[in-house]
C-alpha positions, -999 to +999 in steps of 0.1 A: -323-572-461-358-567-476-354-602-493-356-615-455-380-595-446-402-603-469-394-638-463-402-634-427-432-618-436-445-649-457-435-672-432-456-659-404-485-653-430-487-691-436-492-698-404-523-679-402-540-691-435-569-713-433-568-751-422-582-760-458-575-798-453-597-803-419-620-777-431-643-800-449-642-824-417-663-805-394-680-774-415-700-792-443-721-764-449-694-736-455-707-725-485-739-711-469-718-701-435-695-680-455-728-661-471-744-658-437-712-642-424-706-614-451-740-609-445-736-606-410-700-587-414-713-563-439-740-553-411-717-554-383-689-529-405-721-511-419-740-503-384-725-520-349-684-510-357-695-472-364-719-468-333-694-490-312-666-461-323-690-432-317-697-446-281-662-447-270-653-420-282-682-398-267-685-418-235-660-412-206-635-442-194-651-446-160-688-448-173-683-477-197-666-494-166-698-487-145-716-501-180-695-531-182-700-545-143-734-535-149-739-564-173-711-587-158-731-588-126-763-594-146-744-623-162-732-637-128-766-653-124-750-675-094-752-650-071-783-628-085-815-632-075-841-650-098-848-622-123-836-588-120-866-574-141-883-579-112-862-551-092-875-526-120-902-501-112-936-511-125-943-476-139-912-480-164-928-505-195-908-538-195-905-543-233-887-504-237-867-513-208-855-545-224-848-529-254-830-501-241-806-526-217-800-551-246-792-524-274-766-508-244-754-542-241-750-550-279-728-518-286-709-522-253-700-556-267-691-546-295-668-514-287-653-537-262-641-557-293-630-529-316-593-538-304-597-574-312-609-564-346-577-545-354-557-578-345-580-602-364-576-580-398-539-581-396-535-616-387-557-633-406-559-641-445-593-657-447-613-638-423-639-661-420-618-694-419-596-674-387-627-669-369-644-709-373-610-722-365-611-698-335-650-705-326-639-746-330-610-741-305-631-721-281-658-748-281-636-776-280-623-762-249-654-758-232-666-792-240-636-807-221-637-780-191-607-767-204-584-798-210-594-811-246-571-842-258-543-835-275-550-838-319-533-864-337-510-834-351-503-831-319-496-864-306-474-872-337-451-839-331-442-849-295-437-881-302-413-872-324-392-851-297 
């Protein structure tokens, strides 16, 4: 029975490993992307994940909701107004405001991603690899308005149905 399990276990691994063979097709300069990322990661890990945990923890269900419409209606710029800043009292200064809102903005990103993160580490072999194939997807998608052409893979799997 373990001997399955572990086999199960293998099998579902593989299919989250890296795309090593189209890799090299569309991230030439990996080597350097995988240093900026660490870099990057080690911050994030280092600074953003522990203040992201400390807000939600000390900060009640119902006012990160109020946080998080706040920014989704600053984001909805199709029904906003030109610029909001110019809503803001002229007595507050405009670059502490700024600050304030984006650093709010930053850590309510990120402890709106701290369940994400729990999925990504047990899913993925090659963190980095998981997340370029991911970003690549994502983009793809957008580029065709949410209809990309099917991949050769692709193409050659149902035509073999």
């Amino acid at each position: 029975m373990r001997f399955l399990a572990a086999l199960l276990l293998a099998w579902l691994a593989a299919g989250c490993t890296a795309m090593t063979d189209r890799a090299d097709a569309y991230d030439p300069w990996e080597g350097m992307n995988r240093k900026t990322f660490a870099f990057n990661d080690a911050i994030d890990r280092a600074v953003l994940k522990p203040v992201a945990q400390g807000y939600q923890k000390v900060t009640p269900g119902f006012v990160r909701e109020g946080v998080n419409n706040f920014f989704g209606n600053l984001e909805d710029v199709g029904t906003g107004l030109n610029n909001p800043q110019w809503y803001w009292p002229r007595y507050i200064d405009n670059d502490t405001l700024y600050w304030s809102i984006f650093g709010l903005d930053k850590v309510r990103q990120r402890a709106n991603l701290l369940k994400a993160e729990t999925v990504l580490d047990e899913a993925s072999i090659d963190r980095y690899s998981f997340l370029r194939d991911a970003w690549w997807q994502r983009r793809r998608n957008q580029v065709y308005d949410g209809n990309p052409p099917r991949e050769k893979e692709e193409e050659e799997e149902v035509l073999k149905k």
